[in-house]
C-alpha positions, 0 to 999 in steps of 0.5 A: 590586513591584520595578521592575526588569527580570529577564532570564535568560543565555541560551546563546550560540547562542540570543541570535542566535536567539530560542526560537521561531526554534529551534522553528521550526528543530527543525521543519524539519529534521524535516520535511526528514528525512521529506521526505528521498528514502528516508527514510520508506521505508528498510525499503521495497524492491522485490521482483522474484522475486514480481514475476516470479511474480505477472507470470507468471499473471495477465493483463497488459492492464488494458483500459484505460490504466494500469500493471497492477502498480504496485507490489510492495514488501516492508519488510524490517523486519517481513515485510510484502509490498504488492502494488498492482495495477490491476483489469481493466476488464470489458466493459461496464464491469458493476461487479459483474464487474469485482468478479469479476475482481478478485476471481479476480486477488487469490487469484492474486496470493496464491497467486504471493506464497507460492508464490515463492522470497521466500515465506519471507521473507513474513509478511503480503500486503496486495493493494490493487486500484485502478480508475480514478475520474473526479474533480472535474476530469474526470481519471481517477485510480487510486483503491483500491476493493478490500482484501486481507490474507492472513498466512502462517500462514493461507495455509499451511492454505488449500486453494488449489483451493478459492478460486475458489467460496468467499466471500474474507471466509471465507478472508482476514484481512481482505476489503473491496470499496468500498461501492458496489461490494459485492452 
């Protein structure tokens, strides 16, 4: 074996920094452009006509202290519009109401989504609706307990007077209610 040492030329840049330190860089700095403010949600905007609409029907007191449509996004890229609501709280506090009138405010915020003026411009809704949940620390928190997603094709043919006696998993792309909360 040959005693000697083998070293390779390295670029001039990298004998101030070794391999590792580059690696490293590279990793911040896509770190820092998914943390960047705007990045991750550049195609995201607010939507303040079907804001407007879904304000104009359904009931704006939560009952109980939280914002009652936090969000209504639309990522203008692929259609898809996300509305995240806060559920009314049922007197009572009876899960199997509070379910209901969930219930009864997805198919209105549905129905005020395509029947806005941004409607054609929607291919896809995904209705979340949030309740609070005490936690480990005794704080509640807003947590989604109820799924909903309705593309514009099947909402095209939906008979909108019929929603109100029909089963959501019947009508919808995708139904779903947290476990414990489900009949």
């Amino acid at each position: 074996m040959d005693s000697k040492q083998y070293t390779t030329e390295l670029p001039v840049g990298m004998c101030v920094f070794g391999e590792m330190h580059w690696r490293a860089l590279a990793t911040l700095i896509v770190i820092a452009a998914l943390l960047w403010p705007g990045a991750a949600s550049a195609t995201q905007s607010d939507e303040p006509i079907v804001r407007r609409a879904i304000e104009s029907v359904i009931e704006l007191d939560a009952g109980r202290p939280t914002a009652r449509l936090p969000r209504v996004s639309l990522d203008d890229t692929n259609g898809d519009l996300t509305v995240i609501f806060a559920m009314r709280r049922a007197p009572g506090d009876d899960p199997a109401r509070i379910v209901d009138f969930a219930t009864d405010d997805v198919f209105t915020i549905l129905w005020a989504v395509y029947a806005s003026g941004s409607a054609q411009r929607i291919k896809t809704v995904t209705v979340l609706g949030t309740y609070a949940v005490v936690g480990r620390y005794a704080r509640p928190r807003e947590i989604p307990i109820m799924r909903a997603v309705l593309s514009a094709e099947r909402a095209a043919i939906l008979d909108w007077t019929t929603v109100v006696s029909a089963d959501p998993r019947d009508l919808l792309d995708v139904w779903w209610v947290e476990g414990e909360l489900r009949g």
